[in-house]
N, C-alpha and C positions, 0 to 999 in steps of 0.2 A: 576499650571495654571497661566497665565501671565493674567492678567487683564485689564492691562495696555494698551496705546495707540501706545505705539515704544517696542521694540524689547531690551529684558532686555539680557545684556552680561556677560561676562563673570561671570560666577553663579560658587560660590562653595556651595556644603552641605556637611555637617560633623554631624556625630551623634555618639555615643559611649556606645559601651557596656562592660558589666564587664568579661572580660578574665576570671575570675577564675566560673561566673555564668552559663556563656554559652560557647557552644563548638561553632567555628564558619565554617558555611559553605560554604558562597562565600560574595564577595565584603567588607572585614573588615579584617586589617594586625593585628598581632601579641599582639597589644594593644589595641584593640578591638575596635579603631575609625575605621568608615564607613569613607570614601572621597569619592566624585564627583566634577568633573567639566564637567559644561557644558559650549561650545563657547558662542550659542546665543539660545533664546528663542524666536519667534517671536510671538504679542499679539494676545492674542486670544487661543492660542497654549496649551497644556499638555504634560507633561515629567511624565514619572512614568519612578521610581529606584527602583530596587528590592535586599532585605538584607535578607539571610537567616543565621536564628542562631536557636540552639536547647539548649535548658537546661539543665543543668546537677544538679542543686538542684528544688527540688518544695518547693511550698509553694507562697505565697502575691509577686509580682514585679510590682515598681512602675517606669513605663517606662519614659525617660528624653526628650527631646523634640530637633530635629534636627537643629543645626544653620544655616541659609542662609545667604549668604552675596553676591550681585549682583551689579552688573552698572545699574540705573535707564533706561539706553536708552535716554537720554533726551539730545535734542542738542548743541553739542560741541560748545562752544566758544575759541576763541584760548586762551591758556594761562589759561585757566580757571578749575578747579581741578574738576576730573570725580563727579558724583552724585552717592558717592557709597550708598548702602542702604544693611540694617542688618534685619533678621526678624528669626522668632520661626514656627517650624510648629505644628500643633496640638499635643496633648500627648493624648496617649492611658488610661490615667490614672493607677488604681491599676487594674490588672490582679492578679488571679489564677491560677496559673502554679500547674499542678495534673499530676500525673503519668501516664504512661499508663495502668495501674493494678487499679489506681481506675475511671480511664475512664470506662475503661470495664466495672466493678463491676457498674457503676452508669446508662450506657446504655445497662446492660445486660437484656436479655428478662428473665420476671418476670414467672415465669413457676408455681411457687406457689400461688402466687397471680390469680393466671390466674382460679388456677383448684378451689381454695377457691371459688373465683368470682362466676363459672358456677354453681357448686355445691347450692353455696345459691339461684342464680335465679332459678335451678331446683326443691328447696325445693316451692319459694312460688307457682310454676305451679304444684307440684305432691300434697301437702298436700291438696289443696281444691278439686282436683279431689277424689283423696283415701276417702276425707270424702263424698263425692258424689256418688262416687261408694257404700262406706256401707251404705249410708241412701237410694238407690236404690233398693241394693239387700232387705235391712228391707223392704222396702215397697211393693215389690216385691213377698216376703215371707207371710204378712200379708194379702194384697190382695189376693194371691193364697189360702192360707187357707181359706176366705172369699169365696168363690166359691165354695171351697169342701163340 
């Protein structure tokens, strides 16, 4: 996003990934730097780039942070050297990068858990009944002999 009051130009970003970590799927050559250019940006404005890569190892990745480097926008004087400007964009920090097999395994529906679960809530609803029931029928049986 351009924050700014003038119109930021000629914009590169460069960001890079590890060739032998990930396989790459669009926008990133054979050494696994990302390039863009953009002409102009005008303020106020948002540019989203989009990098897709997929992994080919898991485990801890600790993702690098994209470099900008832009023309400030700021009014030319003749003779006078552009207002280049250099900047970092956020970092994803450490990711865990997991397989697909134990994605699964972590959002799989818990089937056992599940039948444990009902099982116990039906024990505390059937045992005070059952015991209700025979102290019924007892009393039941007592009373009735009482009358005979």
């Amino acid at each position: 996003m351009n924050k700014g009051f003038a119109s930021a130009t000629k914009i590169e970003i460069e960001d890079r990934y590890d060739p032998n970590s990930f396989l790459t799927k669009s926008n990133i050559n054979e050494n696994g730097t990302v390039s863009f250019f953009v002409e102009e940006l005008a303020p106020g404005k948002t540019l989203a780039l989009n990098v897709t890569v997929a992994p080919k190892l898991y485990g801890l990745y600790e993702s690098t942070r994209a470099r900008i480097k832009y023309n400030a926008g700021t009014v030319i004087i003749e003779d006078a050297e552009e207002d280049i400007r250099r900047g970092l964009s956020t970092s994803l920090g450490r990711v865990k990068i997991i397989s697909k097999q134990e994605y699964l395994r972590s959002t799989a529906s818990k089937t056992r858990e599940l039948v444990v679960l009902i099982v116990a809530a039906l024990a505390w609803i059937i045992a005070p009944y059952a015991v209700w029931r025979n102290a019924n029928n007892v009393a039941t049986a007592i009373l009735g002999k009482k009358k005979a």
